[in-house]
Backbone atoms as SQL, in Angstrom:
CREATE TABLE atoms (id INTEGER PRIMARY KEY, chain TEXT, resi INTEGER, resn TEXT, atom TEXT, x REAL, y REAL, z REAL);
INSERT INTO atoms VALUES
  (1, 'A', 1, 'UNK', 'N', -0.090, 16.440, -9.628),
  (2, 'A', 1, 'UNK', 'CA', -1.066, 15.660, -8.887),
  (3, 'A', 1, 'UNK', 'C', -0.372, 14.606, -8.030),
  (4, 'A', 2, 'UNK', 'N', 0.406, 13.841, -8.597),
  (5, 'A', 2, 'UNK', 'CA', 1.636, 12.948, -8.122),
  (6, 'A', 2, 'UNK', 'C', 2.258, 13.254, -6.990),
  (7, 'A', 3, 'UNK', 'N', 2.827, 14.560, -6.645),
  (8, 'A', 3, 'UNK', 'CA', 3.435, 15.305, -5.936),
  (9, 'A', 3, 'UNK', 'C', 2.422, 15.677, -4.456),
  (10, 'A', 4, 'UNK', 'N', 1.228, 16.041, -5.093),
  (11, 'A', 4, 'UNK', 'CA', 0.112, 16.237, -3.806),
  (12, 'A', 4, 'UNK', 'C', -0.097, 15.094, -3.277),
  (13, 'A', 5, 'UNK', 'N', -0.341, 13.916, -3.891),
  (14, 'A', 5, 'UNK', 'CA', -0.922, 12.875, -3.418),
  (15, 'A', 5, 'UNK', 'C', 0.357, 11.777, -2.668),
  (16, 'A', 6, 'UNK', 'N', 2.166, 12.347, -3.013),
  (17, 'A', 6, 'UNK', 'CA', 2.763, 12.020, -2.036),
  (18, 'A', 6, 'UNK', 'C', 2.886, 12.491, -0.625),
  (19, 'A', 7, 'UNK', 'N', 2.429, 14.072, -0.555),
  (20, 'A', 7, 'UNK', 'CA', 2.740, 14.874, 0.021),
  (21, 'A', 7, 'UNK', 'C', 1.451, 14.658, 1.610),
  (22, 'A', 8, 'UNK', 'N', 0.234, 14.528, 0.845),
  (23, 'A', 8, 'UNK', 'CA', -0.665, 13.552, 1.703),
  (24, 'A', 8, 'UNK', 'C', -0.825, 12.613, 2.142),
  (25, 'A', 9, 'UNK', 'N', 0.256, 11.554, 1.337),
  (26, 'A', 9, 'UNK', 'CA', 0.316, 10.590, 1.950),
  (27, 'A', 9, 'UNK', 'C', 1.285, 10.521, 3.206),
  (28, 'A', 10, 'UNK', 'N', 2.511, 11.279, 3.092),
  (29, 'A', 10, 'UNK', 'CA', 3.328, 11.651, 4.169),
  (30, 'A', 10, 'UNK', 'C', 2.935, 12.488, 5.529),
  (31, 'A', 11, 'UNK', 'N', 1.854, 13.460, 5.217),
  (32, 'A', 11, 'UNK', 'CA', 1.060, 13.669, 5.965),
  (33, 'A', 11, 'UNK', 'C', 0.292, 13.109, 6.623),
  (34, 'A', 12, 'UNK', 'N', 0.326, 11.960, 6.241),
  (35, 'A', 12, 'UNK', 'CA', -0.869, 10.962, 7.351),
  (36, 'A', 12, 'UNK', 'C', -0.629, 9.970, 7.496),
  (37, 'A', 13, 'UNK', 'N', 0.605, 9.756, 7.257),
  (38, 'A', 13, 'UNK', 'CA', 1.483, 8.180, 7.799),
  (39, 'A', 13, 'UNK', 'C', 2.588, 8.547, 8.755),
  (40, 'A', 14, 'UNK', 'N', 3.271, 10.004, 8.268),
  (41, 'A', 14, 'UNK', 'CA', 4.204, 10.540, 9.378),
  (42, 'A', 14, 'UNK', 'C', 5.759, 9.923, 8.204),
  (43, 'A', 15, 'UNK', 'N', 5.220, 9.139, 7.857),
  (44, 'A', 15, 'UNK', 'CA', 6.234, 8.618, 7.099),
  (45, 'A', 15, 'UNK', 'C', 6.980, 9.440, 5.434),
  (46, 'A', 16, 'UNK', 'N', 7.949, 9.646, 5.463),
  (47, 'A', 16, 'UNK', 'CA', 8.546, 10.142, 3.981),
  (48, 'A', 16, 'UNK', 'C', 8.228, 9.634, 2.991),
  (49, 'A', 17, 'UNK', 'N', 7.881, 10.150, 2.123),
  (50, 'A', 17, 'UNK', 'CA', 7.258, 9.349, 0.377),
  (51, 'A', 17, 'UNK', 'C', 8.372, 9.446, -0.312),
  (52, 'A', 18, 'UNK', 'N', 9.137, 8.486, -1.274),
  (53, 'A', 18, 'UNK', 'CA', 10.148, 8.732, -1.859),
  (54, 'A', 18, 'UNK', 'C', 9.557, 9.845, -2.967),
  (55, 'A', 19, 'UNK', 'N', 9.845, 10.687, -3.763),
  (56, 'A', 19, 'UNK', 'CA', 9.502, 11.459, -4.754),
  (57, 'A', 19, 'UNK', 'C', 9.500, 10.650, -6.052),
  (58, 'A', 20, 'UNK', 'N', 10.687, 10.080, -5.875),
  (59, 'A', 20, 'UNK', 'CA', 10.855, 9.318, -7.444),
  (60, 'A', 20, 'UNK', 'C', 10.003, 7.660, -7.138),
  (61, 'A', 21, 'UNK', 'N', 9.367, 7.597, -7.927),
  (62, 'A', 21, 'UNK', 'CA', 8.948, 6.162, -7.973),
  (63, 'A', 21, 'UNK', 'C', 10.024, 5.168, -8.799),
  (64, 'A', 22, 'UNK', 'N', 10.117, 3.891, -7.314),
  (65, 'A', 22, 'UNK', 'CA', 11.224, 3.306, -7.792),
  (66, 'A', 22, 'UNK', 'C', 11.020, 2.493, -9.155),
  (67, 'A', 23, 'UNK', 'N', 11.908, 1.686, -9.657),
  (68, 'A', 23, 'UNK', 'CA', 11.652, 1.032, -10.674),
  (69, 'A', 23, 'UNK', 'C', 10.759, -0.385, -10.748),
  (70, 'A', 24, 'UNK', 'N', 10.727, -0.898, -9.655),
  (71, 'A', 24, 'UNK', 'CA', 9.428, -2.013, -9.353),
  (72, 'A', 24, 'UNK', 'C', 8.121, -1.107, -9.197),
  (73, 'A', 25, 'UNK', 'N', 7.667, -0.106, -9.408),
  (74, 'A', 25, 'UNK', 'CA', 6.332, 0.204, -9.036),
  (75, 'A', 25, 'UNK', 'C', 6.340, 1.105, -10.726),
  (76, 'A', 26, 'UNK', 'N', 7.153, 1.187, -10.960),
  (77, 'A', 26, 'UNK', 'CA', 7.493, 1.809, -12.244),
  (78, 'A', 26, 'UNK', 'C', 7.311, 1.401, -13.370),
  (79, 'A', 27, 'UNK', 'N', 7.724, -0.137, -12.969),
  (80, 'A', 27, 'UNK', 'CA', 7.688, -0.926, -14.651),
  (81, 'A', 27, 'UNK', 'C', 6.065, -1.391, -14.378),
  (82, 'A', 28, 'UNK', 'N', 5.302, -1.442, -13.111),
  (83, 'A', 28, 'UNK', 'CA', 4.145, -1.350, -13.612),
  (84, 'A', 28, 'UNK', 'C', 3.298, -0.448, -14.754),
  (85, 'A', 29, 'UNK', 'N', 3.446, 0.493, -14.561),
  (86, 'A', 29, 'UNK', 'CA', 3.233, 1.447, -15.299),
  (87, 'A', 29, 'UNK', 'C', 1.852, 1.630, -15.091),
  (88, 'A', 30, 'UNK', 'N', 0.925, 1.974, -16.337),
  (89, 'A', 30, 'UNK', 'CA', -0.862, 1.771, -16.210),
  (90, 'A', 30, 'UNK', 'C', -1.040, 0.602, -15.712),
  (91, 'A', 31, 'UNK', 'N', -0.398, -0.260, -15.935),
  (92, 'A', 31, 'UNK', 'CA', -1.103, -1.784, -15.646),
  (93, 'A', 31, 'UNK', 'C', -1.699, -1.789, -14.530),
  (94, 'A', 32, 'UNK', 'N', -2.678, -2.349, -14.253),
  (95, 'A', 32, 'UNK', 'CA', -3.756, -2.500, -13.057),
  (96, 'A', 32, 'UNK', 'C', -2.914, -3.625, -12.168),
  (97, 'A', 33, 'UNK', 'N', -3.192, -3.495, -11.110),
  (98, 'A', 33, 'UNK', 'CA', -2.670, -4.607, -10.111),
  (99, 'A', 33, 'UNK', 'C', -3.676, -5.900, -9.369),
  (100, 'A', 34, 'UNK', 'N', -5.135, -5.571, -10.401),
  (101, 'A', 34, 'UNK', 'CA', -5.942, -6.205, -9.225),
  (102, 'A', 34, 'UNK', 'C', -7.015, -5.787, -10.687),
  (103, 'A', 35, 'UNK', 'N', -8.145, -6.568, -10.307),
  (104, 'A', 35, 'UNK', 'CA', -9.578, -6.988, -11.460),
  (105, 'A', 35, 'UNK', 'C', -10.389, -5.775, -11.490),
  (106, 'A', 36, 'UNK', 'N', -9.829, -5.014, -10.539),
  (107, 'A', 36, 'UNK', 'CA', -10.868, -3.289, -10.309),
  (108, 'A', 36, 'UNK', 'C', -9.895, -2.292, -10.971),
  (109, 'A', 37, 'UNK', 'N', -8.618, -2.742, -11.668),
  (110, 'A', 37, 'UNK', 'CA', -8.244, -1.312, -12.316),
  (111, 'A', 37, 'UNK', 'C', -7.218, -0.692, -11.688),
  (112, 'A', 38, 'UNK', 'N', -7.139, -1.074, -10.153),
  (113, 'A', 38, 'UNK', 'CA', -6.010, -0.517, -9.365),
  (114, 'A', 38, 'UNK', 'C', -4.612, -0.715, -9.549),
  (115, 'A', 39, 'UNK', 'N', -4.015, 0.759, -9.932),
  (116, 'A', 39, 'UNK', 'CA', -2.640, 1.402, -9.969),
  (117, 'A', 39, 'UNK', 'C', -1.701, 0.253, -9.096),
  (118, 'A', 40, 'UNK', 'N', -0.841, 0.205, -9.252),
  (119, 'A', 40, 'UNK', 'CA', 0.418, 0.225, -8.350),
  (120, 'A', 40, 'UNK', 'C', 0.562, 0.872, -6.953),
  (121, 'A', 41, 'UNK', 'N', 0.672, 2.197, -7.573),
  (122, 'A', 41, 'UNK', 'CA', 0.229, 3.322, -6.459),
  (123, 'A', 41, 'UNK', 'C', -0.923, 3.273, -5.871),
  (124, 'A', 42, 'UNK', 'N', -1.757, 3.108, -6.481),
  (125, 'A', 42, 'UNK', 'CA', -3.571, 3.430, -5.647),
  (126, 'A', 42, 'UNK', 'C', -3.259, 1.902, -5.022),
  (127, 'A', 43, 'UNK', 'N', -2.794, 0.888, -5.268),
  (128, 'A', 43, 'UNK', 'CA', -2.911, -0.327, -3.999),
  (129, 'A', 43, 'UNK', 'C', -1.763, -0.171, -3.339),
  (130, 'A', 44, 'UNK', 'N', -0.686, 0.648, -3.058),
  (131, 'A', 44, 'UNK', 'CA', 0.469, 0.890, -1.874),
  (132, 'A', 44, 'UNK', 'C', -0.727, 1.632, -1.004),
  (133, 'A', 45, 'UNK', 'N', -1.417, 2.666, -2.146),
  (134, 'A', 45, 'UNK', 'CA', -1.831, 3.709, -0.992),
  (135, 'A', 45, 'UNK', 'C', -3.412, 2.635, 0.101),
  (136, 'A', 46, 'UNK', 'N', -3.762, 1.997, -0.694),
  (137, 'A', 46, 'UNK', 'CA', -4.684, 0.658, 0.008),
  (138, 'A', 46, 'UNK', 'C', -3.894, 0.335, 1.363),
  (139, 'A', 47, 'UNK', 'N', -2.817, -0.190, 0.859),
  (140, 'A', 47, 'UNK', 'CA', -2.018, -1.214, 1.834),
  (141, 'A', 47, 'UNK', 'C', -1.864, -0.430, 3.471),
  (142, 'A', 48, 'UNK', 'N', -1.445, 1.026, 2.502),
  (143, 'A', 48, 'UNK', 'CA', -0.897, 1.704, 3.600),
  (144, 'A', 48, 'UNK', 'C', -1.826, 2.542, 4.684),
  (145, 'A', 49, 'UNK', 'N', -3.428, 2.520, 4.016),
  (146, 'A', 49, 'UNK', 'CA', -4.031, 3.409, 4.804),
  (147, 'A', 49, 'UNK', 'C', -4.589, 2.072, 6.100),
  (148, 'A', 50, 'UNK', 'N', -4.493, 0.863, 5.466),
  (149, 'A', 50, 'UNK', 'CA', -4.934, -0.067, 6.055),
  (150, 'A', 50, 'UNK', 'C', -3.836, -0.408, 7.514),
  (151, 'A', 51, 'UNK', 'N', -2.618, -0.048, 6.916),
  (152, 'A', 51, 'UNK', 'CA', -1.719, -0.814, 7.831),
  (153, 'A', 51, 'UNK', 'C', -1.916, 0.397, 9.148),
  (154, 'A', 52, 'UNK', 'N', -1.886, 1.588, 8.648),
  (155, 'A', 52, 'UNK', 'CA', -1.899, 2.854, 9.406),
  (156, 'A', 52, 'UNK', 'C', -3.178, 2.837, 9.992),
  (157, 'A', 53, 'UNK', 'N', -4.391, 2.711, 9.654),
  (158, 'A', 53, 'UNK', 'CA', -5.605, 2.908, 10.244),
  (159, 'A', 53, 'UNK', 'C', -5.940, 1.583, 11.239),
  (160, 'A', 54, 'UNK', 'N', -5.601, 0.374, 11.220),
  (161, 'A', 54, 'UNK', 'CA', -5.477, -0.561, 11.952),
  (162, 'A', 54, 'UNK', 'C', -4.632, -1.425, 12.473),
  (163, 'A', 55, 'UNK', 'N', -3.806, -1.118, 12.000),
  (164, 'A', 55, 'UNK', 'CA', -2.621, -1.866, 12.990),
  (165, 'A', 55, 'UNK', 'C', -1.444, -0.743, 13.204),
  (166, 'A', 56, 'UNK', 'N', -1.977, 0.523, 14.018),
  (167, 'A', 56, 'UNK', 'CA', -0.819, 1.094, 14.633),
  (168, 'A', 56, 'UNK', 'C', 0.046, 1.634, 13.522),
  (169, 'A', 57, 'UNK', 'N', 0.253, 1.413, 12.577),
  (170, 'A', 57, 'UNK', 'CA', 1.382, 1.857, 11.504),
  (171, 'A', 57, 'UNK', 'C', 2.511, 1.104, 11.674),
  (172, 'A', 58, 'UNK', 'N', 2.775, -0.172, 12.246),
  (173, 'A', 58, 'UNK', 'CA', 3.682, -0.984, 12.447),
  (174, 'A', 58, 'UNK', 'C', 3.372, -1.851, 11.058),
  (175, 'A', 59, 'UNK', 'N', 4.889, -2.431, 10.297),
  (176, 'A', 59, 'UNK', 'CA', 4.720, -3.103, 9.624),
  (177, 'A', 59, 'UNK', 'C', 4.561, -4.705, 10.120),
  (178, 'A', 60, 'UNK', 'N', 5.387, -4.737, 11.473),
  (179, 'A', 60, 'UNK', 'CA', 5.163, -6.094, 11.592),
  (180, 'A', 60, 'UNK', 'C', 3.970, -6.822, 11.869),
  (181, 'A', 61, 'UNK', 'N', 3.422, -6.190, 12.674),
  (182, 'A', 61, 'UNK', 'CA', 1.539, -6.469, 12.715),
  (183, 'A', 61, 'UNK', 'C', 1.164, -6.701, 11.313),
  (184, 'A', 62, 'UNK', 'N', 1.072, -5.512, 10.428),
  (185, 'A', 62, 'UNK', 'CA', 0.287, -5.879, 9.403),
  (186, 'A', 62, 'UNK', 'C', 1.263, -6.907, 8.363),
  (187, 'A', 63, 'UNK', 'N', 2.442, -7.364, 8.609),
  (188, 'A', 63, 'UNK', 'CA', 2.965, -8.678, 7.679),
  (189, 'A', 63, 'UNK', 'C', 1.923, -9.398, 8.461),
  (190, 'A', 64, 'UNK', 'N', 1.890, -9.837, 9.953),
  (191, 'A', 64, 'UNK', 'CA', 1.395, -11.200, 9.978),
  (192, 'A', 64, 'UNK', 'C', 0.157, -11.166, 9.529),
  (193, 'A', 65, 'UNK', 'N', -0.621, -10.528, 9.816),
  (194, 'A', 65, 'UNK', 'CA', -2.220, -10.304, 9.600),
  (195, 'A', 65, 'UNK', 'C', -2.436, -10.899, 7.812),
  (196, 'A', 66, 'UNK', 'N', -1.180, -10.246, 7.505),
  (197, 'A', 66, 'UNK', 'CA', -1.101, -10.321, 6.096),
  (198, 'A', 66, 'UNK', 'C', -0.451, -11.966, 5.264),
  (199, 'A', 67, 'UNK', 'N', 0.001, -12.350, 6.190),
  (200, 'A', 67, 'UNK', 'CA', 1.118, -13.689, 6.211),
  (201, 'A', 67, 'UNK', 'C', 2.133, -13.556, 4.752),
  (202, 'A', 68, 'UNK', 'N', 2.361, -12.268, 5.106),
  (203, 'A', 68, 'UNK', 'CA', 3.792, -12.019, 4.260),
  (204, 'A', 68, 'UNK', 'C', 4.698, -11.569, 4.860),
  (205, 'A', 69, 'UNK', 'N', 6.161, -11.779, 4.824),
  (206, 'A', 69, 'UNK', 'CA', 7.247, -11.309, 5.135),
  (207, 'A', 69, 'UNK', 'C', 7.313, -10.201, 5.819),
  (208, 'A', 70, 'UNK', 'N', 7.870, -9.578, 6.720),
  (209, 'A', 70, 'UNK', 'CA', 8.166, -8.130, 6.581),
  (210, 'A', 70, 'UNK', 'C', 9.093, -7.111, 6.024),
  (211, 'A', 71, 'UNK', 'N', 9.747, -8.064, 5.613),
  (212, 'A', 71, 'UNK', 'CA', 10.254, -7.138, 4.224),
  (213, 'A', 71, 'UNK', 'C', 9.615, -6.929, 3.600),
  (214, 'A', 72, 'UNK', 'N', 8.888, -7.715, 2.815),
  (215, 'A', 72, 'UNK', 'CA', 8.106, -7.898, 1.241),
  (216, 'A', 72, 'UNK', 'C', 6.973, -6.149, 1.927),
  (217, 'A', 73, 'UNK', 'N', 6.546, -5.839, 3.343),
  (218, 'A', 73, 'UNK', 'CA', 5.505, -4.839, 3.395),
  (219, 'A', 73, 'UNK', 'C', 6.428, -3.633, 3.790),
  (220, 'A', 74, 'UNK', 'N', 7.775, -3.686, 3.587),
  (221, 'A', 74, 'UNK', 'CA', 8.482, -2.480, 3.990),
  (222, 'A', 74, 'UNK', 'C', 8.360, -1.780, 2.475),
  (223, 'A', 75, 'UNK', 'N', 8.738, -3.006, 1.948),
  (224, 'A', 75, 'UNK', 'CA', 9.490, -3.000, 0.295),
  (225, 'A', 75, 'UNK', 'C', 8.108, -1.965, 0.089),
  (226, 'A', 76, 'UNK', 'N', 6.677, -2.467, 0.248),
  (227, 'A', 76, 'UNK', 'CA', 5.559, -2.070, -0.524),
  (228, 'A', 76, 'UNK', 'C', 5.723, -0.477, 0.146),
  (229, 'A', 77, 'UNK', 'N', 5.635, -0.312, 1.492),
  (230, 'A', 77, 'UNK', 'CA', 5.381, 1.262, 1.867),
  (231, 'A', 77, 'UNK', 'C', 6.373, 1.942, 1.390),
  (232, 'A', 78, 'UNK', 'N', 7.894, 1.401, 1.019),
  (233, 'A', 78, 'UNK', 'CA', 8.487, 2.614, -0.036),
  (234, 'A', 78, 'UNK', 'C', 8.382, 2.830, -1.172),
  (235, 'A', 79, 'UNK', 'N', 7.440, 1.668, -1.717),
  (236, 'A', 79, 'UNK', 'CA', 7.429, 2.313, -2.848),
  (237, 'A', 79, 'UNK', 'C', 8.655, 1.132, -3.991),
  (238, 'A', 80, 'UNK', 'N', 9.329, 0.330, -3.554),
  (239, 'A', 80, 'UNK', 'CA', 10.500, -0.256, -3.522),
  (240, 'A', 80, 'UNK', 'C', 9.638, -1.754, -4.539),
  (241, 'A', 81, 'UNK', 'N', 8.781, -1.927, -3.794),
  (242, 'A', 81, 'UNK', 'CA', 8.002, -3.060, -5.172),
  (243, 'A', 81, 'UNK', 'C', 6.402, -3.284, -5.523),
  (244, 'A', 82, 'UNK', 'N', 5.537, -3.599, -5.935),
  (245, 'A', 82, 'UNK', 'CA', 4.347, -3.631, -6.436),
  (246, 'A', 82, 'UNK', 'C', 3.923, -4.607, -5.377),
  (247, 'A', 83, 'UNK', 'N', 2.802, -4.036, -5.550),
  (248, 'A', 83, 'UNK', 'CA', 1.345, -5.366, -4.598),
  (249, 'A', 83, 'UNK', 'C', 1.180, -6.162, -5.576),
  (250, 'A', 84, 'UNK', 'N', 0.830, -7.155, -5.289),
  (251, 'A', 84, 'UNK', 'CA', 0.148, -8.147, -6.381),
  (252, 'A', 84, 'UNK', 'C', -1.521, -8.422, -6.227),
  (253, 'A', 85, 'UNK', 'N', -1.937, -8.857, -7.442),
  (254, 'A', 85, 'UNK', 'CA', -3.480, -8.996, -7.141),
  (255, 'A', 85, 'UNK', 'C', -4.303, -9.430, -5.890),
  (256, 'A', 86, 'UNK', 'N', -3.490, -10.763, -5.074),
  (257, 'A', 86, 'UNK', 'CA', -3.825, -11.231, -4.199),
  (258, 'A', 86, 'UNK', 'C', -4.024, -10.660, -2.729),
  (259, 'A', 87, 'UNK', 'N', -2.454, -10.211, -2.385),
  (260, 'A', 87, 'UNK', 'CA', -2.670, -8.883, -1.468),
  (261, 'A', 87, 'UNK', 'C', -3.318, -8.099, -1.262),
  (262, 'A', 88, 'UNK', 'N', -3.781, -7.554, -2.126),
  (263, 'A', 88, 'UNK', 'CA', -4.922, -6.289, -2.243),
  (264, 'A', 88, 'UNK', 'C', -6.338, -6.627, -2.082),
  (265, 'A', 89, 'UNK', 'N', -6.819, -7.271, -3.042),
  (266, 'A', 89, 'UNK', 'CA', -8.409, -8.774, -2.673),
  (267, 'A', 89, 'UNK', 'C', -7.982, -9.040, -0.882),
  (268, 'A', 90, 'UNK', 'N', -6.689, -9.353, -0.504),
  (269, 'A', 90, 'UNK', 'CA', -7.063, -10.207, 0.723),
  (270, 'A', 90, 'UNK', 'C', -6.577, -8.521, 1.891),
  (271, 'A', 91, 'UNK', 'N', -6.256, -7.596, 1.301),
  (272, 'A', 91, 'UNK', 'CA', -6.052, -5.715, 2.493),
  (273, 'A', 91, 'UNK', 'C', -7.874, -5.889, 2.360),
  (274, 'A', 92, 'UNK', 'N', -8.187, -5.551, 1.239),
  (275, 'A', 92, 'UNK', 'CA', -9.723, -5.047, 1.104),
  (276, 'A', 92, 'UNK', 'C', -10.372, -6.136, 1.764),
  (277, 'A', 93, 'UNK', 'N', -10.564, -7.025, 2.217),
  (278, 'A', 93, 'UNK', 'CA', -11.159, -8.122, 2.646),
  (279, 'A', 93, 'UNK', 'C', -11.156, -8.244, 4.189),
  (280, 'A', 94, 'UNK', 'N', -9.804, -7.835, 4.678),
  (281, 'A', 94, 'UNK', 'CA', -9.564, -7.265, 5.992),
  (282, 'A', 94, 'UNK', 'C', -9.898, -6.196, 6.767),
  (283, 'A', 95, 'UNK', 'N', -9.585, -4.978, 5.830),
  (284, 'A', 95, 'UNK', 'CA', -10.616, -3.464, 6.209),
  (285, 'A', 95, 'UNK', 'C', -11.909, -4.085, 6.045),
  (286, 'A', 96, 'UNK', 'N', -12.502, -4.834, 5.217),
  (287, 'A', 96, 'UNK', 'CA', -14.416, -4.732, 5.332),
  (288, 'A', 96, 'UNK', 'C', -14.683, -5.112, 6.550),
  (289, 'A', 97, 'UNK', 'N', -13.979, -6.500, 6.984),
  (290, 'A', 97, 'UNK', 'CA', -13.883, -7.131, 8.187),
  (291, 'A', 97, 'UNK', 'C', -13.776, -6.813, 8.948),
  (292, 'A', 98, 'UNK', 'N', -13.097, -5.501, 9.316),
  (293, 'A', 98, 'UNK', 'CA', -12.707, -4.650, 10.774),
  (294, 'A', 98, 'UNK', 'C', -13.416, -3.223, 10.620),
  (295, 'A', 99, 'UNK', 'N', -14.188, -3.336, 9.276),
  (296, 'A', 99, 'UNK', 'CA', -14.987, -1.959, 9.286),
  (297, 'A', 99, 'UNK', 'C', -13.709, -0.580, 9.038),
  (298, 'A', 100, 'UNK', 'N', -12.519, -0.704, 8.575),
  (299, 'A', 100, 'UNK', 'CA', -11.789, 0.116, 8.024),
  (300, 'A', 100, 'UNK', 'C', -12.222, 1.017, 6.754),
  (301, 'A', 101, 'UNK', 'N', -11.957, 1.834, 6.236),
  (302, 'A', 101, 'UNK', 'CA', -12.601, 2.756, 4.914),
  (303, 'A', 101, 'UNK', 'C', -10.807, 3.129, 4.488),
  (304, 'A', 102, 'UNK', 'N', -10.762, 2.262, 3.456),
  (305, 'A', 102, 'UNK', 'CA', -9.295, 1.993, 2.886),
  (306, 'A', 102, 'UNK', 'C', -9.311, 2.906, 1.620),
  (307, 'A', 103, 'UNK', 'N', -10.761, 3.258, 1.035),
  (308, 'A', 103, 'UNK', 'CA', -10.676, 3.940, -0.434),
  (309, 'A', 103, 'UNK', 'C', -11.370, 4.632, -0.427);
């Protein structure tokens, strides 16, 4: 399932999915990232349909929008470290706002 749902995601970002999930999205494990239950993974894949569906697929747009680093949103689209609760409350808050469909 893991495997399809990288394989789609690469399909519609254009972008490569690492196969192996690194060890920051890893040591999440089940743990939810956010008060709704959301994966690690299910909020990269948030971040990313958001960054892709409205801002061009550029990370630097969606850091500022986001007022995080652009590292810290490279780190997230590989897969390289976890969203945190806040990020995700304030992606979903942005798609409602621009009328995006993130989930």
């Amino acid at each position: 399932m893991a495997e399809a749902n990288d394989k789609s995601a690469q399909a519609e970002t254009g972008e490569a999915v690492n196969p192996q999930i690194t060890d920051a999205v890893a040591q999440t494990g089940d743990n939810p990232v956010d008060d709704r239950g959301t994966s690690a993974a299910g909020g990269i894949e948030i971040l990313r349909r958001l960054r892709d569906r409205g801002f061009e697929s550029d990370d630097e747009k969606f850091a500022v929008v986001l007022g995080r680093p652009v590292g810290e949103v490279r780190d997230w689209m590989q897969g390289a470290e976890a969203p945190d609760d806040d990020i995700i409350m304030k992606a979903r808050g942005i798609a409602r706002e621009r009328g995006i469909e993130v989930e």
